[in-house]
VMD Tcl script that draws the C-alpha trace (Angstrom):
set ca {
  {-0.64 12.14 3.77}
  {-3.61 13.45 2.17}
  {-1.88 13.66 -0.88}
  {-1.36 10.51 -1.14}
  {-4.56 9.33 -0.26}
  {-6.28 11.27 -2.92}
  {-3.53 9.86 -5.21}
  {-4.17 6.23 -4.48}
  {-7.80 7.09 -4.92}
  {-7.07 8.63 -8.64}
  {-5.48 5.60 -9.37}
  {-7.95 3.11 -8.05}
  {-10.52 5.21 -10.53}
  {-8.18 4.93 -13.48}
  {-7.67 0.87 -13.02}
  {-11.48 0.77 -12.60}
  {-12.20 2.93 -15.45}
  {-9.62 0.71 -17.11}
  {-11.35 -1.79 -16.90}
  {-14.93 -0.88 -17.69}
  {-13.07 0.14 -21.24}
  {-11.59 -3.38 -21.39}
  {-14.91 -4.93 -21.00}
  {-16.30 -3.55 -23.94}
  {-13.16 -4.14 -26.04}
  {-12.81 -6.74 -28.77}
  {-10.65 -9.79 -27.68}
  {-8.89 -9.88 -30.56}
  {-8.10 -6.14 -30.98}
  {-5.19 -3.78 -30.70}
  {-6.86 -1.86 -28.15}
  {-7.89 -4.85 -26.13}
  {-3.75 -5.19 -25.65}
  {-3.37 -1.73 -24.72}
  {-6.31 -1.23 -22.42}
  {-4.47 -5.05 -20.54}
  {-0.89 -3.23 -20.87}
  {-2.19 -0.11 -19.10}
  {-3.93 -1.72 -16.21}
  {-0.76 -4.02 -15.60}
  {1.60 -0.43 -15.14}
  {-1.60 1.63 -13.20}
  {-1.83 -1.72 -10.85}
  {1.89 -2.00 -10.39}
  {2.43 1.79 -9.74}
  {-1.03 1.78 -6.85}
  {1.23 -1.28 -5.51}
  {4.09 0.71 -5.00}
  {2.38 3.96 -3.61}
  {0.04 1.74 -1.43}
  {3.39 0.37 -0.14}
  {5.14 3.48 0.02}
  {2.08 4.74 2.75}
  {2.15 1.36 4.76}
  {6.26 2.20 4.99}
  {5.68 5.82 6.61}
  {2.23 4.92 8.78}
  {4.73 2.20 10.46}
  {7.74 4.64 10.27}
  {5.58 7.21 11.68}
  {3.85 5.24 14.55}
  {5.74 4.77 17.95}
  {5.07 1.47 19.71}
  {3.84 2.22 23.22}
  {6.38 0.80 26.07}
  {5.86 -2.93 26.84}
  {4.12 -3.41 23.65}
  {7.16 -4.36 21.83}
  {9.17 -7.34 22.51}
  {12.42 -5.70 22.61}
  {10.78 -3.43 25.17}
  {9.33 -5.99 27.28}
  {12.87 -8.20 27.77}
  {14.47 -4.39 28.97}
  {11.61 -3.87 31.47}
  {11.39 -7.64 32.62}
  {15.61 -7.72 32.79}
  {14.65 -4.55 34.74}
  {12.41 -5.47 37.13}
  {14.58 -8.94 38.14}
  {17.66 -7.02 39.05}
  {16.03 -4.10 41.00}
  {16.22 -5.03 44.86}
}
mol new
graphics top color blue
foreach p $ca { graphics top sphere $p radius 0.5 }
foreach p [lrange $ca 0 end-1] q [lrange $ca 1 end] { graphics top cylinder $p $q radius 0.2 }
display resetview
C-alpha cells in the first residue's frame, strides 16, 4: 500500500509540474500541445491508480456485524424466530 501511495504522490508532482511548464508555454506552440497531451494521459493514469486503491481499501475492509444491511435483516430474521 505504500507503494502505491508514494506512486500516486509521483504522479500528483508530475501533473503539477505539468502544469507549471504549461503556464509558461506559448498558446500557439507545439509544446503548448504536448505539455496539454501529457497532463490528459498523467491525469487519466492517477484516475485509474487512485481507483485501483479505493477498490482494495473497500476489498480489504470487513464491515463490522449489524453495520451492513444484509447483516442486519439475518440478525433481525434472527431475533423474531428465536423463542
Amino acid at each position: 500500500m505504500a507503494g502505491l501511495v508514494n506512486d500516486l504522490d509521483a504522479r500528483l508532482e508530475r501533473i503539477m509540474d505539468l502544469e507549471e511548464c504549461l503556464a509558461r508555454a506559448r498558446r500557439t506552440g507545439r509544446r503548448h500541445r504536448a505539455l496539454k497531451t501529457a497532463i490528459r494521459i498523467e491525469a487519466a493514469a492517477y484516475r485509474k491508480s487512485l481507483d485501483s486503491d479505493q477498490v482494495a481499501a473497500t476489498r480489504d475492509s470487513k464491515p463490522e456485524p449489524g453495520l451492513d444491511p444484509v447483516s442486519h435483516v439475518a440478525v433481525t430474521n434472527a431475533r423474531s424466530q428465536s423463542p
